[in-house]
N, C-alpha and C positions, 0 to 999 in steps of 0.2 A: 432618236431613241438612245445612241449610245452617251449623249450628255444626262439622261436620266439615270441610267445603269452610275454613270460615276457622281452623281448628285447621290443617290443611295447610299453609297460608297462612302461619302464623306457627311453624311448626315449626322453621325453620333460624333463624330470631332465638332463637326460644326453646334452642337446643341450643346456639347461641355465648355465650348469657344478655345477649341485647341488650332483653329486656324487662322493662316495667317492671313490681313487684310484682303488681298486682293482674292482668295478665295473666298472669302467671306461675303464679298459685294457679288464675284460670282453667283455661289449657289443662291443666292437674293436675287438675284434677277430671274434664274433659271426658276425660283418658285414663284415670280410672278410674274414668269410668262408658260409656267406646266402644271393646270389643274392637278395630276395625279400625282405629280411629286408634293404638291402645297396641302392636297389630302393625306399622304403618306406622314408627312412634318403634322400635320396635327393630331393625327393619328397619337403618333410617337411622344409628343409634348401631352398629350394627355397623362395623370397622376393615377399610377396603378391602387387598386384598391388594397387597405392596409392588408396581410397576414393574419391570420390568426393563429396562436400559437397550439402547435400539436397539443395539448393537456395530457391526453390518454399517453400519447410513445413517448412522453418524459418521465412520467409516473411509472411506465413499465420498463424504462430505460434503467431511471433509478432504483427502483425496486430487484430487477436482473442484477445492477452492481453491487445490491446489499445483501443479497444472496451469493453472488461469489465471493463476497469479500467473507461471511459469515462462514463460505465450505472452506476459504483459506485458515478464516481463523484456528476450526477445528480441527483441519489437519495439522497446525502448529501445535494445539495441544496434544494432540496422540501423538504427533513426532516427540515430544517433552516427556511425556511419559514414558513413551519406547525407550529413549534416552537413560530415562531416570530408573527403569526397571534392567537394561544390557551392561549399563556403564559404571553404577553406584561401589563404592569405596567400598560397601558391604561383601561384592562379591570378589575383590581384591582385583579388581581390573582398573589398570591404568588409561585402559581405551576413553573414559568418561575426560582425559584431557582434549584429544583432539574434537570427539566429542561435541562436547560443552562449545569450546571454541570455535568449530561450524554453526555449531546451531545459533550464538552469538550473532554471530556475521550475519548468516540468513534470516533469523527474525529481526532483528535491526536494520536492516538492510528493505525491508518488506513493510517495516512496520514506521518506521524511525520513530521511534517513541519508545525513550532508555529504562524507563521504569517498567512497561507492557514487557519487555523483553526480559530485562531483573528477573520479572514474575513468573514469565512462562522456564526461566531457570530453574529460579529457586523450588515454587512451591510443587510442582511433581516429586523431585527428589526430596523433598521434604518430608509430603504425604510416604513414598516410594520407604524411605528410609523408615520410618516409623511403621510401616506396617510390617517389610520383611524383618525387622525386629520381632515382633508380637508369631509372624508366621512359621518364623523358624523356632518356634517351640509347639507349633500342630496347632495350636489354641489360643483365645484370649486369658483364660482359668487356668494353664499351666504356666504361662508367661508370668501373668500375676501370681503364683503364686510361688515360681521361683525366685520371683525378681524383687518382692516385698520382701522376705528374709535379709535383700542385704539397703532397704532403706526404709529410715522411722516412721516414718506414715507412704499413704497412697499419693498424697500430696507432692512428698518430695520424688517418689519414683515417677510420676508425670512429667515433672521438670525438669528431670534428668531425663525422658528419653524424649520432651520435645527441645531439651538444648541440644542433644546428639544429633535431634534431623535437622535442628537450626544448624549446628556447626559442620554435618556431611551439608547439607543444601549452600553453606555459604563457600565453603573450597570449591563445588562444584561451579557456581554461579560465580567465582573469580576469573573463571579460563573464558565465560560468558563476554564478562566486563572487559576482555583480550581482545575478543570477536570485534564488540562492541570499537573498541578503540583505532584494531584496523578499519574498519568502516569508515570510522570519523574522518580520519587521517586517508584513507583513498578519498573519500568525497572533496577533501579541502585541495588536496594533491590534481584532483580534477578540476575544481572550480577555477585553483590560481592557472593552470592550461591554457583554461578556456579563456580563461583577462586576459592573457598573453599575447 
């Protein structure tokens, strides 16, 4: 009985042929002289039936991952906003550098995708700019109609205050492009490490 216990033992070496000859003639003799070990081997050389693959827990695996990726999204954009409403040039706060320069880092970092990150820069403080323009005269009708007296049509007063949030949104969105750049440069700083 204890030659079966080690015929057992050596069975999946034996069936992948990781043994060497003279076991090899062993447990060959030893299965055709022990019914229950030469049942055991056939057993075992039988070809399991194929898997079929889960459908349902990949669909809700996926589905789970595009939902969190979708709650990430949108807290980047309320972070963006929060940003673009505590930090903005408007309220003469310098803090929108460091600012800006995290949020760079963290959404590039999160997203690697330089333009998605550009975006979630620029256009908060963009919209952000252009509005607390318009709010800090109480009204859209008192903005318009101080701010028309000093240009020739409504044409050019538009252009002038979406170049204003173009140009607050593009200073802000430089210290971004900073974030952005240490990123880059840790990533590469890590990868040449890791060749090393």
């Amino acid at each position: 009985m204890n030659s079966c216990k080690i015929a057992e033992d050596l069975l999946p070496l034996y069936e992948e042929n990781l043994v060497q000859t003279e076991t090899k003639q062993w447990i060959e003799q030893h299965l055709a002289s022990c019914p229950n070990c030469k049942k055991l081997t056939s057993i075992e050389m039988e070809a399991l039936p194929p898997l079929t693959p889960p459908k349902k827990a990949a669909a809700k695996m996926i589905q789970h991952a595009h939902l969190k990726l979708t709650i990430y999204q949108l807290v980047f954009v309320i972070l963006s906003f929060a940003f673009a409403m505590n930090t903005s040039l408007l309220n003469e706060s310098f803090a929108f550098i460091l600012s800006y320069f995290i949020l760079g880092i963290v959404t590039f970092y999160f997203y690697r995708h330089i333009i998605l990150t550009l975006l979630l820069a620029f256009v908060p403080i963009f919209i952000w700019t252009i509005y607390a323009a318009i709010a800090s005269y109480g009204s859209y009708s008192k903005w318009y109609a101080d701010q028309i007296t000093h240009y020739s049509s409504t044409a050019s007063l538009v252009m002038n205050s979406v170049s204003g949030g173009v140009w607050t949104a593009f200073i802000h969105t430089l210290f971004t492009v900073l974030g952005i750049l240490v990123v880059k440069l840790l990533i590469q700083a890590f990868k040449k490490e890791d060749a090393a």
